[in-house]
N, C-alpha and C positions, 0 to 999 in steps of 0.2 A: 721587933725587927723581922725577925720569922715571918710574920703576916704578911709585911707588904712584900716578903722575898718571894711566900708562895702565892700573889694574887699576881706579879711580873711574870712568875713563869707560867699562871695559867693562861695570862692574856699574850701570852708570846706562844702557846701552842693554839690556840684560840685562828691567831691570825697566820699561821704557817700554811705555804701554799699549797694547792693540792695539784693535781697532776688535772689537764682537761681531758674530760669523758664523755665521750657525745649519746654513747651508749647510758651510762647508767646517770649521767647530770642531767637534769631537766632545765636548766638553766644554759647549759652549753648548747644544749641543743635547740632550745627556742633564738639563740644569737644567732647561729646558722637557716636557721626556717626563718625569720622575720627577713636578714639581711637579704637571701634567695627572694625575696618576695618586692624586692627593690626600698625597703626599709633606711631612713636615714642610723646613724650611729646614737643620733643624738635621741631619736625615735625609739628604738630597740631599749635603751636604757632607760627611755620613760614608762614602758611598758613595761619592764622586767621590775623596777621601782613600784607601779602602778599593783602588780602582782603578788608584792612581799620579797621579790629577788635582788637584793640590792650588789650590783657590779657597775662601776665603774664605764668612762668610755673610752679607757684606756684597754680594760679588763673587756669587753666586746670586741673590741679592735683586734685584741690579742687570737679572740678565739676565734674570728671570721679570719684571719692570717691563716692561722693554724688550721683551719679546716681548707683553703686554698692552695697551702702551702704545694703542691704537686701540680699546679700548673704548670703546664707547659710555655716555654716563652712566646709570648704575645697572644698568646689567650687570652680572653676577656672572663675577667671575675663573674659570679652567678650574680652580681648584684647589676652590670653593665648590660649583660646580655638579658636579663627581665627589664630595663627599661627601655633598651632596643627594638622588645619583642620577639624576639630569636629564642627564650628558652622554653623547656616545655611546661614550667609554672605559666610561664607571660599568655601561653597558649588556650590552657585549662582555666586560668584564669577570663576570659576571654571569651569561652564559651560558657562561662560560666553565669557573668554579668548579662553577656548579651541573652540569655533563656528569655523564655515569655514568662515566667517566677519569679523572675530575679529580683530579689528586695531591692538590689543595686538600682535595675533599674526601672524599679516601681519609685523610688526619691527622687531618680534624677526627672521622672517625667512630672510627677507630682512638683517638682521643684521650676520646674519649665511652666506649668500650666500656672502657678499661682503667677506668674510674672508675665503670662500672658504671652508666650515663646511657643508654643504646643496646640496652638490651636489649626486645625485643617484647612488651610485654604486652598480657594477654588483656581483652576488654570485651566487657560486655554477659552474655550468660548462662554463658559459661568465665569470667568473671571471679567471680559470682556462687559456680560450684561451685568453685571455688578456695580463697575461703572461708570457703566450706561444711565443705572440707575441711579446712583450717588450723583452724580452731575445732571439729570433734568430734574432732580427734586431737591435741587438747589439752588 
């Protein structure tokens, strides 16, 4: 009887809640940077799961409240204003993709050109003898 009295109270200190630390949780603090970065909830928790961090999407929710919490009324969440483009993540982000480096967008053109959406075409008078061409060699 002893055993299973002391494996209840190890699995009940086990699961006792801890206070959020944005500072020293690394898990608090990735719910805050994913959500800032216009991340769904459902998202953030497949990531943090993906990572070995197992929370909840309630336990996310909880901690993007609490890091919002001092908003002022009718301010927009960091989550609203990075899809508006108004913050200065949505910004940096932005310049970031648009670089002439940017892996981002070396797939998106890479992904353009296999479909045939990326290719230069001619305007204005080569576009006209083009055809010109097409149509008498027809």
């Amino acid at each position: 009887m002893k055993r299973n009295a002391i494996k209840k109270s190890m699995s009940r200190q086990e699961s006792i809640h801890r206070y959020v630390d944005y500072h020293s949780n690394r898990s608090d603090f990735l719910c805050i940077m994913l959500a800032s970065i216009g991340f769904s909830t459902e998202a953030i928790v497949n990531h943090l799961n993906s990572i070995g961090i197992a929370l909840t999407e309630g336990q996310v929710v909880y901690r993007i409240s609490k890091a919002e919490s001092g908003r002022v009324k009718g301010e927009k969440t960091s989550r609203s204003k990075y899809r508006s483009g108004n913050s200065e993540i949505a910004s940096a982000i932005i310049a970031t993709a648009s670089s002439s480096r940017s892996p981002i967008k070396s797939h998106v053109t890479s992904t353009l050109s296999t479909r045939g959406l990326f290719e230069p075409r001619s305007n204005g008078v080569l576009r006209h003898q083009e055809l010109t061409k097409r149509n008498s060699s027809q």
